[in-house]
C-alpha positions in Angstrom: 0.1 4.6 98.7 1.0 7.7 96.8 -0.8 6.2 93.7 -4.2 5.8 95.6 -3.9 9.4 97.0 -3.8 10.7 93.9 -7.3 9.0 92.4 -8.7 11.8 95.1 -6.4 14.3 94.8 -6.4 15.2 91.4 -3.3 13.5 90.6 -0.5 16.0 92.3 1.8 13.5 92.1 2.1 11.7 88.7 5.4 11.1 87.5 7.2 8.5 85.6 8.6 7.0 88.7 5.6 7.0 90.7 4.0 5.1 87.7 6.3 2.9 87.3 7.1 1.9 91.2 2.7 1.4 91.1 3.0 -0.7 88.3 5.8 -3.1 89.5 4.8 -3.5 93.1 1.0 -4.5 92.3 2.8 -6.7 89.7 4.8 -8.1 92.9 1.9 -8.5 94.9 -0.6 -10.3 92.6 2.6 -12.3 91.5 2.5 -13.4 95.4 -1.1 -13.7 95.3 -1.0 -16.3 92.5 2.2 -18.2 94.1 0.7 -18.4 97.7 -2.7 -19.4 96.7 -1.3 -22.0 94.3 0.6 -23.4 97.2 -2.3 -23.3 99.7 -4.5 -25.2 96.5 -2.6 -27.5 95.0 -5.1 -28.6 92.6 -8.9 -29.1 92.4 -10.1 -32.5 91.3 -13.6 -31.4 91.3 -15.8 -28.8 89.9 -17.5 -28.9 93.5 -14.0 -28.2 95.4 -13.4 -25.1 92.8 -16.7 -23.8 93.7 -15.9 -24.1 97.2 -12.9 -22.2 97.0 -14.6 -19.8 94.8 -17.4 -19.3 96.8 -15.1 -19.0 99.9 -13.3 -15.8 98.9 -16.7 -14.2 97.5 -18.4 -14.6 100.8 -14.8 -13.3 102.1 -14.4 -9.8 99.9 -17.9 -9.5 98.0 -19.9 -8.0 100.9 -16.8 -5.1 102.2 -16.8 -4.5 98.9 -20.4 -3.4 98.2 -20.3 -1.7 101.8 -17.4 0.1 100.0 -19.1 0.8 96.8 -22.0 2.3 98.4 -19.5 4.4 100.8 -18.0 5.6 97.5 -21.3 6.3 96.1 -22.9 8.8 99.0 -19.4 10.0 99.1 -20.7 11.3 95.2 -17.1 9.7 94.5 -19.0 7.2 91.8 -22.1 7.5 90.1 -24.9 5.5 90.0 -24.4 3.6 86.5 -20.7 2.9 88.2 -22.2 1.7 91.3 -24.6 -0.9 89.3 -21.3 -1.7 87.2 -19.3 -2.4 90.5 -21.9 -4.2 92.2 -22.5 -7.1 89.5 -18.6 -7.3 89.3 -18.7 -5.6 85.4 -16.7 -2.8 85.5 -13.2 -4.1 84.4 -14.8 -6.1 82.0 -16.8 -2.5 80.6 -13.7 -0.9 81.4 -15.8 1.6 84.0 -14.1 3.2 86.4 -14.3 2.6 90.0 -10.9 4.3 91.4 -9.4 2.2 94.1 -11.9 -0.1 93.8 -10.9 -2.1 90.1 -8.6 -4.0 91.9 -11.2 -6.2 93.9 -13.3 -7.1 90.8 -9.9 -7.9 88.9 -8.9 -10.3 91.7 -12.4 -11.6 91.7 -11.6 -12.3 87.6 -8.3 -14.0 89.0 -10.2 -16.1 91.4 -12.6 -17.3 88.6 -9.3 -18.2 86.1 -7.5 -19.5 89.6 -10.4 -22.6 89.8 -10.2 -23.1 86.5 -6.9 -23.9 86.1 -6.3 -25.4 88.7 -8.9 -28.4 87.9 -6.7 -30.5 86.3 -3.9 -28.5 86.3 -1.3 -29.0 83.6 1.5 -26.1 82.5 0.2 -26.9 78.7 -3.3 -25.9 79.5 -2.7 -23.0 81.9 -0.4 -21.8 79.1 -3.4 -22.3 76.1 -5.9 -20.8 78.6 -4.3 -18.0 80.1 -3.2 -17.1 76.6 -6.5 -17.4 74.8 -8.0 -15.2 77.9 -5.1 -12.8 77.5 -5.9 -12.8 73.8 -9.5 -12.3 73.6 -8.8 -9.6 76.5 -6.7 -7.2 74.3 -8.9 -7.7 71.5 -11.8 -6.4 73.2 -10.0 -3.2 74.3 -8.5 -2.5 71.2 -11.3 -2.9 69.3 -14.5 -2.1 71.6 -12.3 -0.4 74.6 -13.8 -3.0 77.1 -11.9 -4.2 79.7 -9.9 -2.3 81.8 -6.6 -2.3 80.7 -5.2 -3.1 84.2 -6.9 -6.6 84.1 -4.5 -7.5 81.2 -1.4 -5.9 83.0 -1.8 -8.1 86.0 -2.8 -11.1 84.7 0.3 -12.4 83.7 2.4 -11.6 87.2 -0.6 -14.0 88.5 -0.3 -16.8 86.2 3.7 -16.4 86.4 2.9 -16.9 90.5 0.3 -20.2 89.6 3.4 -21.7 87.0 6.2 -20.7 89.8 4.6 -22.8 92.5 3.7 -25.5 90.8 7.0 -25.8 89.2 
């Protein structure tokens, strides 16, 4: 909560610990988010069934999310290019920022690596995937500072949830 406040109130409260306390609860609760979806969807045998669940949570999040983005937009709190950028679901992979609202295109990311993993699910291949996306993701921010950096600290709370519930 403090965290948030501070993306709109010119960061009065920035500290080590409120830092750190941000980083390891959202680690916590995409950890969860990976562990409780991986229980609900055991596996998808089909590329139809991963669409399904794909296109469930979209149809879910995607239009409060635009509603938001234009809210934040009139509000002057993004800018147009940001808006565009948020809409088509870039901006953590531009690394554009969006405040609050990076975390709904990151779990949108999730939700895409979440099907795909979980067709045909094996630990080996979650492991080679996850790592080569984890890979290629710190390459492109080191060298072209693309992708928001919070994409790659998250990502591996919510693999660490898929591996926990499956084992």
């Amino acid at each position: 909560f403090v965290w948030h406040i501070q993306e709109y109130a010119g960061r009065i409260l920035v500290t080590t610990l409120t830092e750190t306390l941000t980083y390891s609860f959202l680690s916590i609760v995409v950890y969860i988010s990976g562990f409780v979806l991986t229980l609900k969807y055991d596996n998808f045998f089909t590329v139809r069934e991963a669409a399904v669940f794909f296109k469930k949570r979209i149809l879910r999040i995607y239009p409060l999310y635009v509603s938001a983005l234009i809210l934040f937009f009139f509000s002057s709190l993004i800018t147009y290019s940001q808006l565009l950028s948020g809409i088509s679901l870039s901006n953590s992979l531009l690394n554009t920022d969006l405040k609050t609202l990076w975390f709904v295109t990151m779990i949108i990311i999730y939700y895409v690596m979440f099907a795909v993993l979980l067709h045909a699910y094996s630990v080996k291949r979650t492991l080679l995937i996850s790592s080569a996306f984890f890979l290629c993701c710190i390459l492109l921010h080191a060298v072209f500072e693309l992708i928001d950096i919070r994409l790659i600290y998250y990502f591996t709370p919510f693999i660490m949830g898929m591996i926990s519930a499956k084992q």
